[in-house]
C-alpha positions as CSV (number, residue, x, y, z in Angstrom):
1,X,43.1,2.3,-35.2
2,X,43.4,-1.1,-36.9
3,X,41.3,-4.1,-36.7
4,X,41.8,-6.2,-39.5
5,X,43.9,-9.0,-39.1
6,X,43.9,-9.2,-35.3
7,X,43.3,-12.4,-33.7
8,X,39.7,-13.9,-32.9
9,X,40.1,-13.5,-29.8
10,X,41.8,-10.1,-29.6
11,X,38.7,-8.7,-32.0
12,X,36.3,-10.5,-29.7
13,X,38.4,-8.0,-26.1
14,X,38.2,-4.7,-27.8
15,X,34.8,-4.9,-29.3
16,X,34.1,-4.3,-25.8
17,X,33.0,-0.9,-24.1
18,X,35.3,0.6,-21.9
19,X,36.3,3.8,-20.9
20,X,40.1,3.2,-20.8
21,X,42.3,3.5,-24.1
22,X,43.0,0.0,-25.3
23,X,45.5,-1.1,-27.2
24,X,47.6,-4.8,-28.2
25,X,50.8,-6.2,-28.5
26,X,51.7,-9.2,-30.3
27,X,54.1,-11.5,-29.4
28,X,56.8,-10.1,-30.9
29,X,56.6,-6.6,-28.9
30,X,55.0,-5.0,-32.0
31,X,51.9,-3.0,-31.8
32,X,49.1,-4.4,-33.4
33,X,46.0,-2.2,-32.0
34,X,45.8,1.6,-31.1
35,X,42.5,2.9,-30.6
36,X,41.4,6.8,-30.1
37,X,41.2,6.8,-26.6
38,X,44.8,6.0,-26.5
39,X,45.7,8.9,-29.5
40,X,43.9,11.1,-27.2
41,X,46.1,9.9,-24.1
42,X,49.5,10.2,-25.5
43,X,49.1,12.2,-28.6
44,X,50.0,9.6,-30.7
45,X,48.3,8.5,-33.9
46,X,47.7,5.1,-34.7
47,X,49.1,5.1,-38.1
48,X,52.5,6.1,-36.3
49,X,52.4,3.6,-33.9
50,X,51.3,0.4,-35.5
51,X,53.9,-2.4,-36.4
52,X,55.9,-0.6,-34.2
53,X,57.9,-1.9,-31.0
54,X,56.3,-0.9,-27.8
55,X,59.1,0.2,-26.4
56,X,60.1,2.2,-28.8
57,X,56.9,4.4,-28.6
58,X,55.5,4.2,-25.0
59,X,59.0,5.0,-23.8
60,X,57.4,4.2,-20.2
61,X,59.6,5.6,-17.0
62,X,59.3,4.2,-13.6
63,X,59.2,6.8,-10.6
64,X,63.0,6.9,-10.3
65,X,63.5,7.6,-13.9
66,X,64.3,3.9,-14.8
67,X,63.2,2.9,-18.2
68,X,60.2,0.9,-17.6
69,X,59.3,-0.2,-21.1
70,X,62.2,-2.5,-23.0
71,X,62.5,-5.7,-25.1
72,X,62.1,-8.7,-22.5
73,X,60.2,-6.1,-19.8
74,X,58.6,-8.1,-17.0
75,X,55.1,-7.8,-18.2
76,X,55.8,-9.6,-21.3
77,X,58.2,-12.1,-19.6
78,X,55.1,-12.8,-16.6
79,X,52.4,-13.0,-18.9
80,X,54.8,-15.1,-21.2
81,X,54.4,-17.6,-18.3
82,X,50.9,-17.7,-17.5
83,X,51.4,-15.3,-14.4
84,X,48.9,-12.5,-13.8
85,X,50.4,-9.1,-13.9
86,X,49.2,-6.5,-11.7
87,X,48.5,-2.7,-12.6
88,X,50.9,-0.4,-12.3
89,X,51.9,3.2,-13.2
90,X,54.2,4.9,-15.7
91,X,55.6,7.9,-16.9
92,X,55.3,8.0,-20.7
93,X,56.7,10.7,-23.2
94,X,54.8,13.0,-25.4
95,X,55.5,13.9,-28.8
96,X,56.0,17.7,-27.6
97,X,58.7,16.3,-25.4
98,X,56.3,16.5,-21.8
99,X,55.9,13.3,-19.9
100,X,52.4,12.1,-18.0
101,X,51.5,9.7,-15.6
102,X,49.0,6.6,-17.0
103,X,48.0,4.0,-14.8
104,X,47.7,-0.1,-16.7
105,X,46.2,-2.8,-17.0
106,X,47.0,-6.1,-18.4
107,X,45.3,-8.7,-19.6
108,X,47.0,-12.0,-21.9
109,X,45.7,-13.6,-23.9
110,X,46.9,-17.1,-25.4
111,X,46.5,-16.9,-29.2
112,X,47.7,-19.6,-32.1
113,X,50.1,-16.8,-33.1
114,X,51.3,-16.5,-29.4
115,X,50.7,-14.8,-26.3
116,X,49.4,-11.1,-27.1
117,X,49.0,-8.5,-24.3
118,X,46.0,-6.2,-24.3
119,X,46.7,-3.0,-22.3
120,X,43.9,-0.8,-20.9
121,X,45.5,2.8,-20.3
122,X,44.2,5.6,-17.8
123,X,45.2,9.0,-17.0
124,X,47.2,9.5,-13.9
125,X,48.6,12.0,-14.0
126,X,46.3,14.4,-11.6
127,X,46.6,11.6,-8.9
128,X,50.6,11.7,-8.7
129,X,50.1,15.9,-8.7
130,X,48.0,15.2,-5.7
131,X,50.8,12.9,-4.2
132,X,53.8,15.1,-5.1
133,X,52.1,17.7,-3.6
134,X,51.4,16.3,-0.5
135,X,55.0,14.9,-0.3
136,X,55.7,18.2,-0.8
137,X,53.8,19.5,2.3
138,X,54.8,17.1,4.4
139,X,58.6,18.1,3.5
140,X,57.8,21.5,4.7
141,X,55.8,20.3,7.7
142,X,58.8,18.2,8.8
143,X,61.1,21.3,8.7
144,X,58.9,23.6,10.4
145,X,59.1,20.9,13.2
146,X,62.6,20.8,13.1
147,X,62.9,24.3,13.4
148,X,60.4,24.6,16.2
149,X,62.0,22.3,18.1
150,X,65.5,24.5,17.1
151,X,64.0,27.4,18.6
152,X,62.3,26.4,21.6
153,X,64.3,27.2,24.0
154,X,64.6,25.3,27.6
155,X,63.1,26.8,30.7
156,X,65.6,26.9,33.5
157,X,64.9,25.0,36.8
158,X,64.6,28.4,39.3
159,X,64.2,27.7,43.2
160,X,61.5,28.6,45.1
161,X,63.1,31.7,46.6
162,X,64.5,32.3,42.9
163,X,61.1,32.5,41.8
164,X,59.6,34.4,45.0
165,X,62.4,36.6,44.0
166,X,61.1,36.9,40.1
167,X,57.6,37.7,41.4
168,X,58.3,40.7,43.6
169,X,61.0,42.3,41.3
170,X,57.5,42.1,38.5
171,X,55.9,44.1,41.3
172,X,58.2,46.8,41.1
173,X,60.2,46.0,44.2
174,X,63.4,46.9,44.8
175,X,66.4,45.6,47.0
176,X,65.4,47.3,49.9
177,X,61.4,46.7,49.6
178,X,62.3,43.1,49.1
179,X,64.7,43.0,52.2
180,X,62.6,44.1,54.5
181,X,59.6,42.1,53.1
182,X,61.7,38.9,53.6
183,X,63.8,39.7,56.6
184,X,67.2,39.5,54.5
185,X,70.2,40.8,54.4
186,X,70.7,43.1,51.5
187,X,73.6,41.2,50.6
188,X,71.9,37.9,50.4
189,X,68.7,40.0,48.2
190,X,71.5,40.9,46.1
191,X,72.8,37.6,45.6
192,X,69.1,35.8,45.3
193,X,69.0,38.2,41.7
194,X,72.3,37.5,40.5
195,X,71.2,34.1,40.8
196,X,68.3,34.4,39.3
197,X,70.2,36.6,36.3
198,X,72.1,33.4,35.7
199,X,69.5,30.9,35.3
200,X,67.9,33.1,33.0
201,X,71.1,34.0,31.0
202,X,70.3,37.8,31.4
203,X,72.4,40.8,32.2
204,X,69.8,43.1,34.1
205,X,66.6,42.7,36.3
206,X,64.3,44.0,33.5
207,X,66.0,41.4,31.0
208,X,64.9,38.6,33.3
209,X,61.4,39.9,34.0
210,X,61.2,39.6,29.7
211,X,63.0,36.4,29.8
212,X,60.8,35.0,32.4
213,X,57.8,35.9,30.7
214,X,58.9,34.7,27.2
215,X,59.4,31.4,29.0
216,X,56.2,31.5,30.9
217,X,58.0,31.4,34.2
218,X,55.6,34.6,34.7
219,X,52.7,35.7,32.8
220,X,52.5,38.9,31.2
């Protein structure tokens, strides 16, 4: 790092204890600070980065890919005009060509030289993991739905004499068993189940009895 030649009150901020990486630009975008937190964060060394553009080594990325870093970026512009900046996160490269996720902080400060930018840094990268993968989850939770609701099928509206009809074909009735119980007509037996083969879409009585219990018209 480097701390000769920075401005009173820039020497004054990162004398300061703090568990962040630290490190300044001047006013003209160059970086005039880089302490070892901040080697340790990108990979970086100091002596690579100083008198160096910032954007030219943070390289910062917003979410969508965007360049985030850049001459005339909005945290120099805002703090450039007295207005607070808030923290935010980035994507930043790596020399081995990766990219992480830091989380910053901003503070300006008004100098004779001009308005010079001390950034505290932070590691962010395990939160956005977290978040990725719970965006993730809730991707595969939304198609599960989806398909749930694809596959449920919809229980048919049966009659009461459909469904009388249901319950004593489970019992192992037949036709005639059933005629006589009821006091029908064979005929009009015959034509209660082909009924109650349409509603349920099947082609035989023990199709419907499997139908009607995969629908919960009748328990197993």
């Amino acid at each position: 790092m480097r701390t000769a030649q920075l401005p009173r009150p820039i020497q004054n901020i990162v004398e300061y204890q703090t568990g962040d990486a630290v490190f300044v630009i001047g006013p003209d975008y160059r970086i005039i600070y880089w302490d070892s937190r901040a080697e340790f964060l990108t990979g970086l060394r100091a002596e690579d980065v100083l008198d160096k553009p910032c954007y030219e080594v943070i390289l910062g990325e917003r979410d969508d890919g965007e360049r985030f870093c850049s001459w005339g970026c909005s945290v120099m512009r805002m703090s450039q005009e007295g207005r607070p900046v808030l923290s935010y996160d980035m994507k930043i490269h790596s020399p081995s060509g990766g990219k992480r996720w830091v989380n910053v902080s901003t503070l300006s400060i008004e100098c004779e030289e001009g308005i010079h930018i001390v950034h505290l840094m932070r590691d962010a990268q395990r939160t956005h993991e977290t978040l990725e993968m719970a965006r993730g989850l809730i991707q595969i939770s939304k198609k599960a739905d989806k398909r749930s609701v694809a596959d449920r099928q919809p229980v048919p509206a049966l009659t009461a004499r459909q469904l009388e009809m249901l319950q004593l074909l489970s019992q192992g009735k037949s036709v005639r068993d059933i005629k006589t119980e009821l006091h029908l007509s064979e005929a009009t037996v015959r034509n209660h189940i082909r009924s109650v083969l349409q509603a349920l879409g099947a082609h035989s009585q023990l199709e419907a009895l499997a139908r009607a219990r995969e629908l919960g018209i009748l328990t197993p």
